[in-house]
Backbone as CSV, one residue per row, in Angstrom:
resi,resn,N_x,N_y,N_z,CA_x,CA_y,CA_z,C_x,C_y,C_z
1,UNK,0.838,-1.165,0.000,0.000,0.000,0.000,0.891,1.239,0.000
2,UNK,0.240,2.163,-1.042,1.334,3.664,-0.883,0.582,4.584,-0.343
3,UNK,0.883,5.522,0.544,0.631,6.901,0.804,1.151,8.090,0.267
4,UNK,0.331,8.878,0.012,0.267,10.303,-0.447,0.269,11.190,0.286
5,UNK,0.809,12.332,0.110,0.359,13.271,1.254,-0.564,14.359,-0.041
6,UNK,-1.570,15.015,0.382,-2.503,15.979,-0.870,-1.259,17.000,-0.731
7,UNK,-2.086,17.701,-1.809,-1.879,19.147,-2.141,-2.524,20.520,-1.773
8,UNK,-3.062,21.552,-1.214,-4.141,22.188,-1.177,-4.995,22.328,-2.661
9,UNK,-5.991,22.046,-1.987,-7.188,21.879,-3.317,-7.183,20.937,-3.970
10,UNK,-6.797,19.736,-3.785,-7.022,17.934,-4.191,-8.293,18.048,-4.191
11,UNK,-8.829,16.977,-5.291,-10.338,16.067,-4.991,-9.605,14.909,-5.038
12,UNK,-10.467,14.091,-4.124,-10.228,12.679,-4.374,-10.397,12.255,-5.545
13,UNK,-11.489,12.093,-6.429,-11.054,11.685,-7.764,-10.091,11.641,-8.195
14,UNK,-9.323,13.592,-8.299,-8.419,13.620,-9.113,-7.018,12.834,-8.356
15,UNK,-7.088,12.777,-7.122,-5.934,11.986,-6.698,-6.373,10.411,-7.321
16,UNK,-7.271,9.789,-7.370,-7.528,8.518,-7.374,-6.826,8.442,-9.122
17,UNK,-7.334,9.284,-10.263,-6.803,8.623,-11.164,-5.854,9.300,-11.589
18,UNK,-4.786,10.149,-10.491,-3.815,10.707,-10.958,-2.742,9.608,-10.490
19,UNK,-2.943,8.578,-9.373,-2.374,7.854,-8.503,-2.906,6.448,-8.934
20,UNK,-3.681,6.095,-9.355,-4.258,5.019,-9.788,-4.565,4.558,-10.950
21,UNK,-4.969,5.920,-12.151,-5.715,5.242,-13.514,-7.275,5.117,-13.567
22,UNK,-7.701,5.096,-12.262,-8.947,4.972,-12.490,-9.771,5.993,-10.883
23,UNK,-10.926,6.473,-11.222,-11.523,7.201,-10.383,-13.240,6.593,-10.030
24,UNK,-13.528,5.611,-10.465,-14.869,5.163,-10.936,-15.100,5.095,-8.805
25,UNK,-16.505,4.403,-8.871,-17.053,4.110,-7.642,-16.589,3.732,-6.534
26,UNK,-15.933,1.968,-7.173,-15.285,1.028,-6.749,-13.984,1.582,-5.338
27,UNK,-13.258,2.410,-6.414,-12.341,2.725,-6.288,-12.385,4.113,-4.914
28,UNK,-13.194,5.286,-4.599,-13.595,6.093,-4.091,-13.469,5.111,-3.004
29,UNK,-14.836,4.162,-2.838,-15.098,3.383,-1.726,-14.038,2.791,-1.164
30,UNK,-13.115,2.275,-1.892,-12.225,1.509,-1.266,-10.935,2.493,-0.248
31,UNK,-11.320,3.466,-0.957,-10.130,4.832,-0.993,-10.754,5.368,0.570
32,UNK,-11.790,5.374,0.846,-12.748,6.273,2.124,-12.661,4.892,3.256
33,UNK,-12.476,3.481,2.714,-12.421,2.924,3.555,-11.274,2.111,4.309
34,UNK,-10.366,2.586,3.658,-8.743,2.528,4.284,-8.618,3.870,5.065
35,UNK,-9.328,4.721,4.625,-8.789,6.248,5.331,-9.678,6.997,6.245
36,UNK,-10.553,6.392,7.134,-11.570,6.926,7.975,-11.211,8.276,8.618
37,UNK,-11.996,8.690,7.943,-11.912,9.966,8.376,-12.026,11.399,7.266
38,UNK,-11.793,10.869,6.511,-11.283,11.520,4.980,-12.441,12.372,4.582
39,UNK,-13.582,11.910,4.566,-14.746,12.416,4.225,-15.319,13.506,5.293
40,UNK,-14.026,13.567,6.182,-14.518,15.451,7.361,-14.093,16.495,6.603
41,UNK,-12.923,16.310,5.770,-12.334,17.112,5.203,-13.295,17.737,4.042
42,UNK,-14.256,17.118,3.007,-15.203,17.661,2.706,-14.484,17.428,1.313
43,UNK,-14.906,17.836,0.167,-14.426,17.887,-1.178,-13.047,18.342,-1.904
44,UNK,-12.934,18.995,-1.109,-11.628,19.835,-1.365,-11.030,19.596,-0.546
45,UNK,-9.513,18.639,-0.657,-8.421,18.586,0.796,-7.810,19.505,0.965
46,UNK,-7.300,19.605,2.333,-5.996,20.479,2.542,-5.026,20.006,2.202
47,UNK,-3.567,20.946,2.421,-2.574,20.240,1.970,-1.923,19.473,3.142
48,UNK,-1.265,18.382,2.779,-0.800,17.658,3.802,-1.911,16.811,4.852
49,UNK,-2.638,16.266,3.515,-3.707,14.989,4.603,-2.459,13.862,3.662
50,UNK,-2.480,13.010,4.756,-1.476,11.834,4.710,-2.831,10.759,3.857
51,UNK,-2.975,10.310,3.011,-3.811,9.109,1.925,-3.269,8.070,1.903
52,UNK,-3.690,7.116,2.457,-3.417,5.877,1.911,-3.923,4.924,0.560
53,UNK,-3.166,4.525,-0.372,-3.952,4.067,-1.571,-4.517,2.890,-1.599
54,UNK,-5.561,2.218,-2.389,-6.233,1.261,-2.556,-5.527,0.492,-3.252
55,UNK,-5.197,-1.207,-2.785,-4.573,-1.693,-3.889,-5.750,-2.542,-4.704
56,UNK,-5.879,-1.656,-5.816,-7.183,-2.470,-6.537,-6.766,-2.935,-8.016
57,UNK,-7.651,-4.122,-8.595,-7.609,-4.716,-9.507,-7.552,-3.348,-10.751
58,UNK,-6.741,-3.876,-12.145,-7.582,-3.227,-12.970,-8.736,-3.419,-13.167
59,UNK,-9.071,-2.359,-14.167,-10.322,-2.434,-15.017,-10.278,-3.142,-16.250
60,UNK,-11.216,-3.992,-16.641,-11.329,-4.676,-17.239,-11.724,-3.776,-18.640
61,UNK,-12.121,-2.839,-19.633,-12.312,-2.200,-21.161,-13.442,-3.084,-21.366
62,UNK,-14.190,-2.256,-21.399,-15.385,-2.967,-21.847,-16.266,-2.537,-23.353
63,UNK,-16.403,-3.566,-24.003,-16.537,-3.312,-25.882,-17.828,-2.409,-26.033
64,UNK,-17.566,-1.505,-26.925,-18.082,-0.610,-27.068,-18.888,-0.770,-28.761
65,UNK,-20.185,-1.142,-29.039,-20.773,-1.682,-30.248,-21.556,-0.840,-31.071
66,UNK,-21.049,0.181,-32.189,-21.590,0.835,-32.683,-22.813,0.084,-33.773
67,UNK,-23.743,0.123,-33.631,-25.150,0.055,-34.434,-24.989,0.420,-35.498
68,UNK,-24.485,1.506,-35.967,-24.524,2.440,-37.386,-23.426,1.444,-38.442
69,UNK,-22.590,1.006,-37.923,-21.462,0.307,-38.419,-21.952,-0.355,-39.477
């Protein structure tokens, strides 16, 4: 597992797929539930909250089937 320390004015998203690749649901949840507490801080972090990362699976690409084709 890696830790981060933020930046002032982080979102979690943008840490999740700046640090990860991916920002989807999965990933949030897993992210809020290694780090209790995270969600006082509100949308916008300060700088210097210590993050711990999620070690999660990739994502699997899922086929995309154009009709018109």
């Amino acid at each position: 597992m890696r830790t981060i320390l933020s930046r002032n004015g982080d979102l979690v998203p943008q840490l999740l797929w700046l640090s990860l690749g991916r920002d989807d649901d999965e990933a949030e949840e897993a992210l809020y539930l290694i780090n209790p507490g995270l969600a006082l801080y509100g949308p916008v972090l300060p700088a210097g909250v210590e993050i711990k990362l999620p070690i999660l699976p990739e994502l699997v690409p899922t086929m995309t089937v154009n009709i018109w084709d």
